[in-house]
KOLKEBA-444154 format. One record per residue (C-alpha): residue number from 1; x, y, z. Coordinates in nm, 2 decimals. Each point is the difference from the previous one (the first is absolute). Layout:
! KOLKEBA-444154
{r NUM, {X, Y, Z}}
...
END
This chain:
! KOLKEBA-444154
{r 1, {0.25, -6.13, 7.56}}
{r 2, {0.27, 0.08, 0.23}}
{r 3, {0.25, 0.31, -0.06}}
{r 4, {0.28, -0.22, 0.11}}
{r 5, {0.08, -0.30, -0.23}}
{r 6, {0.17, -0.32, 0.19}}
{r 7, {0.33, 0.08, -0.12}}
{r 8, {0.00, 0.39, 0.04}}
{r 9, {-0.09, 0.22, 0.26}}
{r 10, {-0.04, 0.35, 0.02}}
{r 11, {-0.22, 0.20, 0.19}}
{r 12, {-0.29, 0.14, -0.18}}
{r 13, {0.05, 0.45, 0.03}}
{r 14, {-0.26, 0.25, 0.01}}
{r 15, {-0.06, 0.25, -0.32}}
{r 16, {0.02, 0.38, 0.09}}
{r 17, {-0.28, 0.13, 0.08}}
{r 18, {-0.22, 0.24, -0.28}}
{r 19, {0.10, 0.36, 0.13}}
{r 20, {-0.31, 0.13, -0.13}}
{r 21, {-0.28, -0.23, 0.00}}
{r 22, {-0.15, -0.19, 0.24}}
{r 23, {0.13, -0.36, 0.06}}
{r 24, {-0.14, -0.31, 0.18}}
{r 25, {0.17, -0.18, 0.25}}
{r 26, {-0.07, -0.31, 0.15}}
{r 27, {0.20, -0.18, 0.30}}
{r 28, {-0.03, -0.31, 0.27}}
{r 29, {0.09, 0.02, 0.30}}
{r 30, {0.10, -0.39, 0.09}}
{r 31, {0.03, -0.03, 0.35}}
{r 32, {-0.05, -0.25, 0.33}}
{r 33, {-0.26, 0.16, 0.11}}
{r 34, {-0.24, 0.11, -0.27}}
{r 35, {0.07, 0.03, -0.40}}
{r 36, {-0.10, 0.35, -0.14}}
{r 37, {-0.05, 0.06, -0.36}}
{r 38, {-0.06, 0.40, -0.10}}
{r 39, {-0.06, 0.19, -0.33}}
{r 40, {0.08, 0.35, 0.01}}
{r 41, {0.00, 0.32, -0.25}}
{r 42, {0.32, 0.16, -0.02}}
{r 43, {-0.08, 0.33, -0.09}}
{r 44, {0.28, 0.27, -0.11}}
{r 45, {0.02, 0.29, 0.22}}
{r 46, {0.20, 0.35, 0.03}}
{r 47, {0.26, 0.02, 0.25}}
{r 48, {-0.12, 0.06, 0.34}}
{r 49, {0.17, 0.07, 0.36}}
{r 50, {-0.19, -0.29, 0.15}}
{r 51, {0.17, -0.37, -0.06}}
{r 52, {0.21, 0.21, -0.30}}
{r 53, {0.18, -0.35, -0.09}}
{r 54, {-0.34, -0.12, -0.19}}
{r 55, {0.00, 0.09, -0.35}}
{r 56, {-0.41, -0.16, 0.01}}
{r 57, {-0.30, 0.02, 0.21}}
{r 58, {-0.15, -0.37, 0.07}}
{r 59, {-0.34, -0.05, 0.04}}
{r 60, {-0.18, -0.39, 0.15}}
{r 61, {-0.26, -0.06, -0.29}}
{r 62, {0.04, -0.39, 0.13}}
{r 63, {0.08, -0.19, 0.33}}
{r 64, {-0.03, -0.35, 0.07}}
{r 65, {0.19, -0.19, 0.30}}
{r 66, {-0.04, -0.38, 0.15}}
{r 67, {0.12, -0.13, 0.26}}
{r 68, {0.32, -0.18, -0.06}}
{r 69, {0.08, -0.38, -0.10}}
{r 70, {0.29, -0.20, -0.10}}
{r 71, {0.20, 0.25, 0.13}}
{r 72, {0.28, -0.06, 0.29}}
{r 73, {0.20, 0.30, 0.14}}
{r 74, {-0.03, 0.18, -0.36}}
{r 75, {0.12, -0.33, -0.18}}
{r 76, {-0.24, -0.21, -0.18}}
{r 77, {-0.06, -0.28, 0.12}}
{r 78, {-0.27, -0.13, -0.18}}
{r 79, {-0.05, 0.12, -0.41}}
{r 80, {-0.39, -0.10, -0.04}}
{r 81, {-0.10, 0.17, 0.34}}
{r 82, {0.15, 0.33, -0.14}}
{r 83, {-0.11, -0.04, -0.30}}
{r 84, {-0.31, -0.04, 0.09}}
{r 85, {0.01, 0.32, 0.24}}
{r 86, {0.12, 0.22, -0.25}}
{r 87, {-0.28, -0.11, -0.28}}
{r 88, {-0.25, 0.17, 0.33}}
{r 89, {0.23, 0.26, 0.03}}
{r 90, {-0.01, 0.14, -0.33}}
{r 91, {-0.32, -0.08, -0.11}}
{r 92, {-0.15, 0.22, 0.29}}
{r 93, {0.21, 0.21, -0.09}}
{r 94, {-0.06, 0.05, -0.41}}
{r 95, {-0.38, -0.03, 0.10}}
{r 96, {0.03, 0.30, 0.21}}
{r 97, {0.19, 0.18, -0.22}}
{r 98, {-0.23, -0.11, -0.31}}
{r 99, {0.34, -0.15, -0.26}}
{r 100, {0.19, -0.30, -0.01}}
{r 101, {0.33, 0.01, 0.04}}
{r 102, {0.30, -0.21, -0.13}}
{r 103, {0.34, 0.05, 0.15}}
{r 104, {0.11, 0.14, 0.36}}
{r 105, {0.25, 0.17, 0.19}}
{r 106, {0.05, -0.27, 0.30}}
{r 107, {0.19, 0.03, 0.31}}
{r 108, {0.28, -0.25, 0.12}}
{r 109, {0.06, -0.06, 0.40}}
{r 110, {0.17, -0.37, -0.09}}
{r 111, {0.33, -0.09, -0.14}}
{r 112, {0.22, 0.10, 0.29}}
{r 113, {0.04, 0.41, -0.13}}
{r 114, {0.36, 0.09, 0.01}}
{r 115, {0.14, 0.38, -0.02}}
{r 116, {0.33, 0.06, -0.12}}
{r 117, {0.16, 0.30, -0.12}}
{r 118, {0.27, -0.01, -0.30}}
{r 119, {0.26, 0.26, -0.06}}
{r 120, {0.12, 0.07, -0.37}}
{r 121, {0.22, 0.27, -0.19}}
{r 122, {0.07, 0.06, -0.28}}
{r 123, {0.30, 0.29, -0.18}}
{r 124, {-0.13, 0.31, -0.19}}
{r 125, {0.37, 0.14, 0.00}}
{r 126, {-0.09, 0.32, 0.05}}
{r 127, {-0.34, 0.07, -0.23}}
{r 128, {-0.35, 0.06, 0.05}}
{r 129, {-0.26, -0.28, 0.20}}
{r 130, {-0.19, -0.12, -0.33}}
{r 131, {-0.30, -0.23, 0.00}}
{r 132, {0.24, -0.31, -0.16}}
{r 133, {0.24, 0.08, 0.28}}
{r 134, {-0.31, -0.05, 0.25}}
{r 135, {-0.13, -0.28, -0.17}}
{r 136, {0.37, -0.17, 0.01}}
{r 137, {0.02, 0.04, 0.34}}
{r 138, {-0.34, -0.13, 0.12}}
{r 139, {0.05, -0.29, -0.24}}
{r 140, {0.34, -0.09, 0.20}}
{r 141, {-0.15, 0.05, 0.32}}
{r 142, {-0.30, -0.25, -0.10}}
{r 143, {0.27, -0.25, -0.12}}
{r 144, {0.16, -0.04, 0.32}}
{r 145, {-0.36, -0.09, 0.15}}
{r 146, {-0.11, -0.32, -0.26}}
{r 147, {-0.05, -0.32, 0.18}}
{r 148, {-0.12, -0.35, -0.17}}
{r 149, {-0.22, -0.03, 0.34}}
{r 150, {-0.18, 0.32, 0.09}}
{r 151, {-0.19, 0.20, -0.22}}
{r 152, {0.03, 0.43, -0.01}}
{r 153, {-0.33, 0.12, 0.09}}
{r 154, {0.14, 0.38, 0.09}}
{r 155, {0.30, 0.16, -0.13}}
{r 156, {0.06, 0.40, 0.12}}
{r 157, {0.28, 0.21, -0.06}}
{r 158, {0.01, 0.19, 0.35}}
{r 159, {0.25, 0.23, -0.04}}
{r 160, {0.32, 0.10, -0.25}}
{r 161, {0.29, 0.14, 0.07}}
{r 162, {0.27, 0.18, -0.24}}
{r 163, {0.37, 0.02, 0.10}}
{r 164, {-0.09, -0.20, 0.29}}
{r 165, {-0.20, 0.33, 0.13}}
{r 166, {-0.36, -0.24, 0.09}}
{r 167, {-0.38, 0.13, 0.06}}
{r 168, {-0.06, 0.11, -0.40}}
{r 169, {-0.35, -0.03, -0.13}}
{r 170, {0.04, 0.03, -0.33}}
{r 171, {0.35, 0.00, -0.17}}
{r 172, {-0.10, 0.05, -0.32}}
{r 173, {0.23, 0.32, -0.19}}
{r 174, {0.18, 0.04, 0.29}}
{r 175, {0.37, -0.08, -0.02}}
{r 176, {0.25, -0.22, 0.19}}
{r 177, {0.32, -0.25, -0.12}}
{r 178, {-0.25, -0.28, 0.22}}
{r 179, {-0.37, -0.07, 0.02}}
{r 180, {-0.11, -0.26, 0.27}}
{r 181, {-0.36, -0.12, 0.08}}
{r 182, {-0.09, -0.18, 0.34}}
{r 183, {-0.29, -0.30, -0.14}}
{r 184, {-0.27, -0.12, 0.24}}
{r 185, {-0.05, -0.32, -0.16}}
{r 186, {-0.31, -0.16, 0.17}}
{r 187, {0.00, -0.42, -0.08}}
{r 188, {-0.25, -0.30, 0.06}}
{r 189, {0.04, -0.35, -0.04}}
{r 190, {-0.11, -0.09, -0.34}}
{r 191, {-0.21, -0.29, 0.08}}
{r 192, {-0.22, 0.20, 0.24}}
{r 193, {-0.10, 0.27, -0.27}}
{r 194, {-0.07, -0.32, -0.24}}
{r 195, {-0.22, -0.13, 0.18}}
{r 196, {-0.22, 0.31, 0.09}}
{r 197, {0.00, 0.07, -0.32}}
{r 198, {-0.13, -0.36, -0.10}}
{r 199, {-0.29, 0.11, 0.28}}
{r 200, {-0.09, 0.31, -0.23}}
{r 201, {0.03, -0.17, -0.34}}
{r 202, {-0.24, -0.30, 0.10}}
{r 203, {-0.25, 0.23, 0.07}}
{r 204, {0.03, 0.11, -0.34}}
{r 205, {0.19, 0.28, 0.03}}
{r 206, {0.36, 0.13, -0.03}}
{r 207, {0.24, 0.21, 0.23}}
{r 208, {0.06, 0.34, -0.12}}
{r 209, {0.28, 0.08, 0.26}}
{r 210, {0.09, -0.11, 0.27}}
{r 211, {0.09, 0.20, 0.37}}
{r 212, {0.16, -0.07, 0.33}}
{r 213, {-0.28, 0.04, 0.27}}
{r 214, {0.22, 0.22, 0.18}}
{r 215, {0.07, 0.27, -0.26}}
{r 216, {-0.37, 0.00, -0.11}}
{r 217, {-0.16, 0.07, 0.40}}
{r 218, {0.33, 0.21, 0.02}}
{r 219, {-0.16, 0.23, -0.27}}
{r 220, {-0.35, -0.02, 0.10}}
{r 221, {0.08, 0.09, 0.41}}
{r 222, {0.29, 0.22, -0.05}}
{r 223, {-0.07, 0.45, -0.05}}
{r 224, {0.30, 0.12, -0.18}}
{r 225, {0.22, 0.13, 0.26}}
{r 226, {0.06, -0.29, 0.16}}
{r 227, {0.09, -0.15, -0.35}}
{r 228, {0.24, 0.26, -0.03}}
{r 229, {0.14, 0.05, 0.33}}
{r 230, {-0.01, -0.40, 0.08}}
{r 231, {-0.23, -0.18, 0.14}}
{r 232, {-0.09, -0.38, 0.05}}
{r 233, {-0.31, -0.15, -0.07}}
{r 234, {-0.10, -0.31, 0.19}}
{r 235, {-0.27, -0.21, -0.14}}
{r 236, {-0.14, -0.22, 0.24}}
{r 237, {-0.18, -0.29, -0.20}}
{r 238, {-0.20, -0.27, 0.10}}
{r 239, {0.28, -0.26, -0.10}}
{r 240, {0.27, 0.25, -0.06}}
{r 241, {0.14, 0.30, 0.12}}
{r 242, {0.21, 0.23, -0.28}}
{r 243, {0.23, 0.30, 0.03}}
{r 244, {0.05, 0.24, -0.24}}
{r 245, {0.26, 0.26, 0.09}}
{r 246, {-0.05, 0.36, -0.23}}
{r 247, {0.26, 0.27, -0.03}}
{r 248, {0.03, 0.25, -0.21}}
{r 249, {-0.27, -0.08, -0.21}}
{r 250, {0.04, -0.34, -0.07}}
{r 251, {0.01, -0.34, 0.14}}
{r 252, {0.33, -0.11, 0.13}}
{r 253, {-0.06, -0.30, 0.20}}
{r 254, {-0.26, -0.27, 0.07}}
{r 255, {0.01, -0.32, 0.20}}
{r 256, {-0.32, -0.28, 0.13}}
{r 257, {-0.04, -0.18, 0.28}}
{r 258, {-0.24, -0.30, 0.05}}
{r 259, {-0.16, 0.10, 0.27}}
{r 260, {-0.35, 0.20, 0.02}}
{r 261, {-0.31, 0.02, 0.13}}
{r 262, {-0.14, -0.34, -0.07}}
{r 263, {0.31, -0.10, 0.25}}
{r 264, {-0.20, 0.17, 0.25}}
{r 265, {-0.29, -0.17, -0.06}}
{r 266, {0.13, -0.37, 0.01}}
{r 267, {0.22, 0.11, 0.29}}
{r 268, {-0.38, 0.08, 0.19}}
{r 269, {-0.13, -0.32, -0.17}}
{r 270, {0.23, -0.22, 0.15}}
{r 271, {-0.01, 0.19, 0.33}}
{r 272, {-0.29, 0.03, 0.09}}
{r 273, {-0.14, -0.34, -0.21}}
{r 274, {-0.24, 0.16, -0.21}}
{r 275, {-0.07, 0.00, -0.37}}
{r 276, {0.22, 0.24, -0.25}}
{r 277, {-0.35, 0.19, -0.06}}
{r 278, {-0.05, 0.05, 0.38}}
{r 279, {0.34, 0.11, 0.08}}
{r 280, {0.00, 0.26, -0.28}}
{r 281, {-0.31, 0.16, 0.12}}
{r 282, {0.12, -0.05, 0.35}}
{r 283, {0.35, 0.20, -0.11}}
{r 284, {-0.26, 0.31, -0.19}}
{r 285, {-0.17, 0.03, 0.29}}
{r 286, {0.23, -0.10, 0.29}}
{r 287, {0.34, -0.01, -0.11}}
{r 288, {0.27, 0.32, 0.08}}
{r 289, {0.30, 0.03, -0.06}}
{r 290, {0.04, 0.22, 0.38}}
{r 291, {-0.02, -0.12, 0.32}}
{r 292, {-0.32, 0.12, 0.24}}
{r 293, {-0.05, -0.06, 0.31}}
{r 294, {-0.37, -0.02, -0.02}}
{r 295, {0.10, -0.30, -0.22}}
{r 296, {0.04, -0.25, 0.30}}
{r 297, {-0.34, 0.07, 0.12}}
{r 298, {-0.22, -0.02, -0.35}}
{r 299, {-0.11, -0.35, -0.06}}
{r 300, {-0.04, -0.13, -0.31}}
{r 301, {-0.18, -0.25, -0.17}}
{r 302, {0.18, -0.28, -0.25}}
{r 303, {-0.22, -0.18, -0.23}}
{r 304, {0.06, -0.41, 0.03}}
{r 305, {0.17, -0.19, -0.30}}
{r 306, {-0.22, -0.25, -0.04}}
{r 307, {-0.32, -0.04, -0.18}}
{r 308, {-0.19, -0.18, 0.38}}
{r 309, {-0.22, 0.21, 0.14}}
{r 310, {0.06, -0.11, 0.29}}
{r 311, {0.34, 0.18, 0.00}}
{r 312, {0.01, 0.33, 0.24}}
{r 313, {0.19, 0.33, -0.11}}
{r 314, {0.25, 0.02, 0.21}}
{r 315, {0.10, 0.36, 0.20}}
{r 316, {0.37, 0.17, -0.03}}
{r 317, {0.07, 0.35, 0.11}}
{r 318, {0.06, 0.18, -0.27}}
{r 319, {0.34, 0.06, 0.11}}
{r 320, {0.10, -0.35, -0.16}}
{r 321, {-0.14, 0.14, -0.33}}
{r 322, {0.22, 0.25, 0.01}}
{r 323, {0.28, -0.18, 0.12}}
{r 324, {0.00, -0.21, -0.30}}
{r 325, {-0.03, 0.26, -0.25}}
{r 326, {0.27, 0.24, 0.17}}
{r 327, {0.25, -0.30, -0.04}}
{r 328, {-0.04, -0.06, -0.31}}
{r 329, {-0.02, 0.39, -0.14}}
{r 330, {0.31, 0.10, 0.23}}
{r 331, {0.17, -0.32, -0.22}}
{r 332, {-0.08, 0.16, -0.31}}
{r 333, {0.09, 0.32, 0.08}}
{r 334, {0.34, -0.08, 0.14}}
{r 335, {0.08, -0.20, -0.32}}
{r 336, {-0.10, 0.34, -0.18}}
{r 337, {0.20, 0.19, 0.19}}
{r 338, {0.31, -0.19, 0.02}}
{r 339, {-0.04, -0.06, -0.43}}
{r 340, {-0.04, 0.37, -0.01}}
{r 341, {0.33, 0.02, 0.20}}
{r 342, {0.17, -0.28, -0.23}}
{r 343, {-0.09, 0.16, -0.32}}
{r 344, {0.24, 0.29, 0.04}}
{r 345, {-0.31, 0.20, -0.06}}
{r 346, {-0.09, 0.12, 0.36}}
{r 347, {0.12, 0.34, 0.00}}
{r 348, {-0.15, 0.07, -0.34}}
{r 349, {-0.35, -0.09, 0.17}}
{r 350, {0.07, 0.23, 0.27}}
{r 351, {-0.29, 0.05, 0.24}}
{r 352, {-0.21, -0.06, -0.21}}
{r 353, {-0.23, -0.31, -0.04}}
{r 354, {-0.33, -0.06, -0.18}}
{r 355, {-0.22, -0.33, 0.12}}
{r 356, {-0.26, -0.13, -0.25}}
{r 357, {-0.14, -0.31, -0.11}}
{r 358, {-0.32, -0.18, 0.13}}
{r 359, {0.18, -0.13, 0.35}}
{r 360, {0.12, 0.35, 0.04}}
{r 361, {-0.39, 0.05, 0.15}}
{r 362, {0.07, -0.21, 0.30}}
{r 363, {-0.04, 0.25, 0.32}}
{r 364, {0.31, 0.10, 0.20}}
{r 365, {0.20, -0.05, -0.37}}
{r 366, {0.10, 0.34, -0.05}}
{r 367, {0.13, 0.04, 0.39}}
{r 368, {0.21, -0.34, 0.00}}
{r 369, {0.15, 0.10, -0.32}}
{r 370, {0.11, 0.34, 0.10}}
{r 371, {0.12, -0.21, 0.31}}
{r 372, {0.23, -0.22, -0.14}}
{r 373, {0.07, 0.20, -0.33}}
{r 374, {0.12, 0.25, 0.20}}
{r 375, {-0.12, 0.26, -0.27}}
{r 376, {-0.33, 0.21, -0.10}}
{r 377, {-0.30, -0.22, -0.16}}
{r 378, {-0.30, 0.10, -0.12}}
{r 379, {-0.23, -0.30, -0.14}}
{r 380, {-0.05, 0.08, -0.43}}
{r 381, {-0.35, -0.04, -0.17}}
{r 382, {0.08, 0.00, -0.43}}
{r 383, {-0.02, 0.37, -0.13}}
{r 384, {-0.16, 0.22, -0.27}}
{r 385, {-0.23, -0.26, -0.15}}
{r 386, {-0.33, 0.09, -0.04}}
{r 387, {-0.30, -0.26, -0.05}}
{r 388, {0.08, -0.19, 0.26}}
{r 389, {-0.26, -0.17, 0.19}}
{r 390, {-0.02, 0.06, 0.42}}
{r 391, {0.13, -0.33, 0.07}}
{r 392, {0.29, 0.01, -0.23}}
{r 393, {0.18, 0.31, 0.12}}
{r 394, {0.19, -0.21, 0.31}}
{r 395, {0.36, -0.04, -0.04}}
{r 396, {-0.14, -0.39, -0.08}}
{r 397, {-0.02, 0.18, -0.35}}
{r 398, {0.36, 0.19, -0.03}}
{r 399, {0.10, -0.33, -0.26}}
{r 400, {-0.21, 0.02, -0.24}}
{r 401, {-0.04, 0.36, -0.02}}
{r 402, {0.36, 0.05, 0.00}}
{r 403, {0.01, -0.22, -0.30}}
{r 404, {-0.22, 0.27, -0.17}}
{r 405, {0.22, 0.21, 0.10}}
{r 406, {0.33, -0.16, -0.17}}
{r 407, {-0.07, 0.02, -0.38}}
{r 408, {0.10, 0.36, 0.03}}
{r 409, {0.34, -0.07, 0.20}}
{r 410, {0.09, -0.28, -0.20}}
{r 411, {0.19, 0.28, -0.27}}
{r 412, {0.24, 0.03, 0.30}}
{r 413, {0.15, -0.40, -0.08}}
{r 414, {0.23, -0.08, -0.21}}
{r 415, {0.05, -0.30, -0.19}}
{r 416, {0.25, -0.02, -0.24}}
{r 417, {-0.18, -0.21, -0.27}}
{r 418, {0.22, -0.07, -0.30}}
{r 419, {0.32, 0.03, 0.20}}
{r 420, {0.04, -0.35, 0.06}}
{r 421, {-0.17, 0.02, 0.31}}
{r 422, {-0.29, -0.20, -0.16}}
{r 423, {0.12, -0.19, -0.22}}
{r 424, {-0.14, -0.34, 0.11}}
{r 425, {-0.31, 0.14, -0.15}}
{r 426, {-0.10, -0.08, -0.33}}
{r 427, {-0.02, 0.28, -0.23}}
{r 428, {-0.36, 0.02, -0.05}}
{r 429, {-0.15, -0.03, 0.37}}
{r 430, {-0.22, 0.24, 0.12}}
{r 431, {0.30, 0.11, 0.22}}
{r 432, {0.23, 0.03, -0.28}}
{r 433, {-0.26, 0.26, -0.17}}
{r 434, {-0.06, 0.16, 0.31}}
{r 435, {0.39, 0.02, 0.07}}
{r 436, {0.01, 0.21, -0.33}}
{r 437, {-0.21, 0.28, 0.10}}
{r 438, {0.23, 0.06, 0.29}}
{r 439, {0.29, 0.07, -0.24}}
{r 440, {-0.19, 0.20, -0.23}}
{r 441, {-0.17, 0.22, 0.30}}
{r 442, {0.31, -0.03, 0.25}}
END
């Protein structure tokens, strides 16, 4: 049963969340390097001057997480691998949590993520800001971003403006002649999210939303004043790495690259002619992203390739080791900095940087980063979830958790159902239903 027939195509949107019962959530976290599935109680809670964005407290009643198959710098490569993954996944994690579960929030690295940001305006000729008025104007700006090829995943109002005056919040009963809105319209290639989702519905279950990686470790590693005063988060994968750039309260900007810490690892692989399992236990333990002088005179043993017993380890200082991994890390990071630079974004981000994301672990990261940055980092672990077990509280985790997190941002979006923006849907989809609830609530 797939949410998207084979002529029509719409992404499948989350419900608002109960404000005053308790709700629960379930997400997967489809990655390179492992596939997470959680279940989570989203709890209502009063407002509170720690993370005051969250409208819900989230408590881990399940966890379940394999290592990774079938998938190939966050595409999938190969459908019954992953599907078989994220059957493990899940089922660990509904036996832990003691319920079955039947549709998930699931995160999307693939599809080549595109930001753009559309400008609209509309006339008010001189009267009051009313909810049609912001509804017209959102709908024009969300016109201007359809494509046959890419599919909206995020769509944010960032900002109005009235008589050309910009930075307003909320427009609504204020009055001006003009009301603009600046759209962050966040697109993937549609194929991509078709077939992740054909991952999830051949394990017998369907997506209930889906979210850019970046955004979701964005809102897991992120404390509220950097999301207000900008900040970028960087989220160092093991096939890709994401940025998310936050300002003012929202996300205004997120790119991928291809490159992560699996790159690393095959880098030492080849190197050093060693198997991928040897190379990522020699980068744990070994690897740095600094250069040491005591590094030239530490030797090293490399487990042989083969399967002959015969076949010695050979000796490298560990120097090499680091060598290898500094290449490839400075690489990433000066593609980083120079798409942060291209993005238009850079002085929104500031000083200030946030690293997270399993590779972010590797030693010396933080250093190299404020190094070529040329800004403040500090490394992000996923906040204010409780129920977590010890081993899942690295910023490995800041994905999925940050998933949890997004059913109580996802009010911000707008999607102008019924406008026309939709309309290759047929009327009675899931999405179509769905769609109607926003115009009713929004």
């Amino acid at each position: 049963m797939s949410l998207f027939g084979s002529a029509n195509f719409g992404l499948p949107r989350l419900k608002p969340l109960p404000s005053k019962r308790s709700h629960v959530v379930s997400v997967l976290d489809i990655g390179s390097t492992k596939v997470v599935c959680m279940i989570g109680r989203l709890t209502p809670r009063a407002e509170s001057q720690i993370l005051p964005g969250r409208t819900h407290s989230i408590e881990v009643i399940g966890i379940g997480h394999q290592k990774s198959r079938g998938v190939k710098n966050g595409v999938i490569a190969d459908l019954d691998a992953v599907e078989s993954v994220v059957r493990l996944a899940v089922d660990a994690a509904e036996r832990m949590a003691g319920l079955t579960i039947d549709s998930l929030i699931v995160n999307v690295s693939a599809g080549r993520l595109q930001s753009d940001v559309y400008t609209a305006t509309i006339d008010l000729g001189g009267q009051e800001v009313e909810a049609n008025d912001l509804k017209k104007v959102l709908a024009a700006a969300g016109h201007q971003s359809l494509r046959t090829d890419r599919a909206i995943l995020h769509s944010l109002p960032t900002g109005f403006s009235l008589d050309g005056e910009r930075g307003i919040r909320d427009p609504l009963a204020m009055f001006g002649d003009v009301l603009g809105v600046d759209m962050h319209v966040l697109t993937a290639e549609r194929p991509a999210l078709k077939n992740l989702e054909l991952c999830v519905n051949r394990a017998h279950l369907s997506v209930e939303g889906m979210v850019a990686t970046p955004y979701a470790s964005g809102l897991a590693a992120l404390v509220d004043d950097e999301v207000e005063l900008g900040c970028a988060a960087i989220d160092m994968g093991g096939g890709t790495t994401t940025i998310s750039v936050f300002a003012e309260g929202k996300l205004v900007h997120a790119d991928a690259v291809g490159l992560g810490g699996h790159h690393v690892t095959t880098d030492l692989a080849r190197g050093l002619s060693t198997r991928i399992e040897d190379a990522e236990r020699l980068k744990v333990v070994h690897g740095s992203a600094l250069p040491n002088s005591a590094d030239e005179r530490d030797i090293i043993s490399v487990p042989p390739i083969g399967e002959d017993d015969r076949d010695q380890p050979t000796h490298v200082p560990r120097a090499l080791v680091s060598r290898i991994v500094r290449a490839r890390i400075e690489e990433t990071l000066e593609l980083i900095r120079d798409r942060i630079q291209r993005s238009g974004f850079s002085p929104i981000v500031g000083k200030r940087i946030v690293l997270t994301g399993g590779a972010s672990q590797l030693t010396g990261l933080p250093e190299a980063a404020r190094r070529i940055l040329a800004r403040n980092v500090r490394i992000g672990r996923p906040l204010g979830v409780s129920g977590l077990p010890a081993a899942a509280k690295g910023p490995a985790f800041s994905t999925a958790v940050g998933l949890m997190i997004y059913p109580q941002v996802a009010d911000l979006e707008t999607h102008a159902a019924g406008s026309g923006m939709f309309s290759t849907l047929g009327g009675n989809s899931r999405f179509a239903r769905m769609g109607q609830w926003r115009k009713e609530s929004f």
